[in-house]
N, C-alpha and C positions, 0 to 999 in steps of 0.2 A: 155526771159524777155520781155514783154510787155511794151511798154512805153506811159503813157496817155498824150498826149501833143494835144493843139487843134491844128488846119492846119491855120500855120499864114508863113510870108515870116521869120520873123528869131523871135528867140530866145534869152530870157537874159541868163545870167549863173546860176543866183538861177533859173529860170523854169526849165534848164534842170539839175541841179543840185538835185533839188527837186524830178522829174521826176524817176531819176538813184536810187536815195535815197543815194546819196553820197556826200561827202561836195565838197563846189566851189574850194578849193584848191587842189581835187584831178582833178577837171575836167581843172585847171589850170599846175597841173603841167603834165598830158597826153598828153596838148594843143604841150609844148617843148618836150617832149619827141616823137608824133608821128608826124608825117610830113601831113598826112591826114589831120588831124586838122587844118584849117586853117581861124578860125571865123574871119569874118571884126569886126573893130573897129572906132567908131565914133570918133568925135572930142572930147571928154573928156576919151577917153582908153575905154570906155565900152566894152564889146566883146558879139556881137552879129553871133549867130550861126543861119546856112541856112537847111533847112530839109536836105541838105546832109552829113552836118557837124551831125546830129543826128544822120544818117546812118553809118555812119565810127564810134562812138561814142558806137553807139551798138553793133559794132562789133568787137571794143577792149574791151568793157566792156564783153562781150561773152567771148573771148580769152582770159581775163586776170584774170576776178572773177568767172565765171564759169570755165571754161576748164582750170583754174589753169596756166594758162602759165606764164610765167617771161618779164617781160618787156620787158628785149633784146631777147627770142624766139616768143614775139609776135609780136616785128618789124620785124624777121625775115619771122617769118611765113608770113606778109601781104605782105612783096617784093617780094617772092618767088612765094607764092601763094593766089595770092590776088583775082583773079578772079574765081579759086576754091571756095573757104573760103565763096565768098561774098554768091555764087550761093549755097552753102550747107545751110549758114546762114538763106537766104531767105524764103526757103525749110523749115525751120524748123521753123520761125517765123509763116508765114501763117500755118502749124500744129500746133501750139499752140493756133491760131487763131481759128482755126478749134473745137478746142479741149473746150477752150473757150465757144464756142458757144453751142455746143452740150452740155455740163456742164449745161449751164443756162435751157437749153428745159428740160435736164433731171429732173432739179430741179423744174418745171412748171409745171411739169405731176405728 
């Protein structure tokens, strides 16, 4: 999954809410359930998330609504093997990117 977000230092909750296509309440309650999660918070609770906080973010959303995993097999899987996971993720992110791009040329010609 692609996520269009511009390049800023953080993020509200509805952006990346928006972004996921998922509502603020699910990206709240992954906040407690994954420990990666760990967006700062202003002086009035806002919760402001950091490009890496989007990183972890895509990668439970990968594990959880694609790859169909269950909560607690995707906490498990990212303790276990989180530096796997990320490294495959990546890999696959940039091939879609890839994949993306060629798409559009194809459609040009």
């Amino acid at each position: 999954m692609h996520i269009d977000l511009p390049e800023k230092r953080y993020y509200g909750i509805g952006e990346v809410a928006k972004a996921f296509g998922v509502n603020t309440s699910l990206i709240r309650f992954w906040e407690k359930e994954f420990d990666a999660l760990k967006p700062k918070k202003n002086a009035k609770g806002n919760r402001k998330f950091t490009p890496q906080d989007i990183k972890n973010l895509q990668l439970i959303y990968h594990l959880v609504k694609e790859r169909g995993f269950t909560l607690e097999g995707a906490k498990i899987h990212l303790k276990e093997e989180k530096q796997k996971t990320l490294s495959s993720f990546e890999i696959i992110q940039k091939l879609e990117r890839v994949k993306s791009e060629l798409e559009k040329i194809k459609d040009q010609l």
